[in-house]
C-alpha positions as CSV (number, residue, x, y, z in Angstrom):
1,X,8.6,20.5,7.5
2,X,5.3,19.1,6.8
3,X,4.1,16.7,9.5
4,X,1.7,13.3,8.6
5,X,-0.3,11.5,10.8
6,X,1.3,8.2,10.7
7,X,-1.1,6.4,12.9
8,X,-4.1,7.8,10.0
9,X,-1.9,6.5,7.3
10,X,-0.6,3.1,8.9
11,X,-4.7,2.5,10.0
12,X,-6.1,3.2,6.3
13,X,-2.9,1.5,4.9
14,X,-3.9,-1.7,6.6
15,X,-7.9,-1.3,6.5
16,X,-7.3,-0.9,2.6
17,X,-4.9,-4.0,2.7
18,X,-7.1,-6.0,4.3
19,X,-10.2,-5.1,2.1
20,X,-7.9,-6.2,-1.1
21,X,-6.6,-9.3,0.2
22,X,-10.1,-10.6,1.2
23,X,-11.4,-9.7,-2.1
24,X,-9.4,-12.2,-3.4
25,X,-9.6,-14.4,-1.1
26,X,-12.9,-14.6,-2.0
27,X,-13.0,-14.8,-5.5
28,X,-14.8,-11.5,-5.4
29,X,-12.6,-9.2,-7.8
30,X,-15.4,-7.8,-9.5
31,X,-17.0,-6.4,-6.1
32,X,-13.8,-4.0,-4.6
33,X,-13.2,-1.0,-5.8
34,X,-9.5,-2.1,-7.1
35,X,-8.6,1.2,-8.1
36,X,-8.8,2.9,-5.1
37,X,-5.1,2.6,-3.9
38,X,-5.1,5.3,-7.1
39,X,-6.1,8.0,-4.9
40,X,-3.8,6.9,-2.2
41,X,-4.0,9.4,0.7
42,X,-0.5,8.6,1.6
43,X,1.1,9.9,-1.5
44,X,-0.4,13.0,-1.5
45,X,0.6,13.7,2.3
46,X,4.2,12.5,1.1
47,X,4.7,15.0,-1.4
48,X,6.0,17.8,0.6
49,X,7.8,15.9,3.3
50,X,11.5,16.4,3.2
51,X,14.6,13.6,4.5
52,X,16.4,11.1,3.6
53,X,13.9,8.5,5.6
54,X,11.1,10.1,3.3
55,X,13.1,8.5,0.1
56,X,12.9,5.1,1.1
57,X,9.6,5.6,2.7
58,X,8.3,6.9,-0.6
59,X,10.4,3.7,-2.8
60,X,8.5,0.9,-0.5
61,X,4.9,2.5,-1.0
62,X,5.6,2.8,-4.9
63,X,6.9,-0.9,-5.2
64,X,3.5,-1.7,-3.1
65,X,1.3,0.0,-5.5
66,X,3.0,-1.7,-8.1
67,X,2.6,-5.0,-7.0
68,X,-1.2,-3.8,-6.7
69,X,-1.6,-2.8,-10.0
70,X,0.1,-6.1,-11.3
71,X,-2.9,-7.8,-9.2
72,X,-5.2,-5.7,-10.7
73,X,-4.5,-6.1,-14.5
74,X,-3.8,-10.0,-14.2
75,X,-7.1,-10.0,-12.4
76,X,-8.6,-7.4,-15.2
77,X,-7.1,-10.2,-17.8
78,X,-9.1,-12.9,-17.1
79,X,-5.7,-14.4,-14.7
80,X,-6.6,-14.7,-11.1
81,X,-4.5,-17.4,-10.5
82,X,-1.5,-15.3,-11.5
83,X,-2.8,-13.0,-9.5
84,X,-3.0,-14.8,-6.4
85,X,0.3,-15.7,-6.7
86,X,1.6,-12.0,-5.6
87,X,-0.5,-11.7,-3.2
88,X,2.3,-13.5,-0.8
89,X,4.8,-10.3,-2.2
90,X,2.2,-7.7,-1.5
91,X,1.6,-8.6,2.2
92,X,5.4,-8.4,2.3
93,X,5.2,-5.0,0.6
94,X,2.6,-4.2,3.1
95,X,4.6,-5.1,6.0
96,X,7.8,-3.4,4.7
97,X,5.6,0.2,4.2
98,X,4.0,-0.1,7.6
99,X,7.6,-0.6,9.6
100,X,9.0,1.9,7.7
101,X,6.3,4.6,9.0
102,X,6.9,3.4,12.2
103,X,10.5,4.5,11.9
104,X,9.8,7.9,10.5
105,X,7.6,8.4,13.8
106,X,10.3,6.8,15.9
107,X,12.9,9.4,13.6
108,X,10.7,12.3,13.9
109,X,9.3,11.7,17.9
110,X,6.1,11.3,17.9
């Protein structure tokens, strides 16, 4: 079975998180690279894992990219307000993904 390294992923999970959420904090859509959770390292390292743990693990980081991507195109649409009000669901989002790697390390020992 592949193996991840679930400190990498939890470290530019919340680096990436953190760079989003004080983007709009800001005001300063227009100067983050919004897409980039796109090219999501984690997915790719996810593809080939195998277990029942990797199901849910892989359902919580596709409902936080879709929260993201909801951000993104009310920001896109000219509705940053609407925006701002999911940001609130894509911290929780957040927190959900990063506890659930921490139980796949717990699950796989290490």
């Amino acid at each position: 079975m592949k193996r991840i390294d679930i400190d990498g992923a939890i470290r530019l999970h919340t680096l990436w998180r953190r760079q989003f959420m004080n983007a709009f904090a800001g005001g300063d859509y227009a100067d983050m690279p919004l897409s980039e959770h796109r090219s999501c390292t984690l997915a790719q390292a996810m593809v080939d894992l195998e277990g029942a743990d990797i199901g849910q693990l892989v359902a919580i980081h596709d409902r936080f990219h879709a929260i993201a991507n909801d951000i993104i195109d009310l920001s896109n649409n000219g509705l940053g307000d609407s925006a701002d009000l999911l940001l609130p669901e894509l911290n929780e989002a957040s927190h959900l993904l990063v506890g659930q790697l921490d139980r796949l390390r717990e699950q796989r020992g290490g």
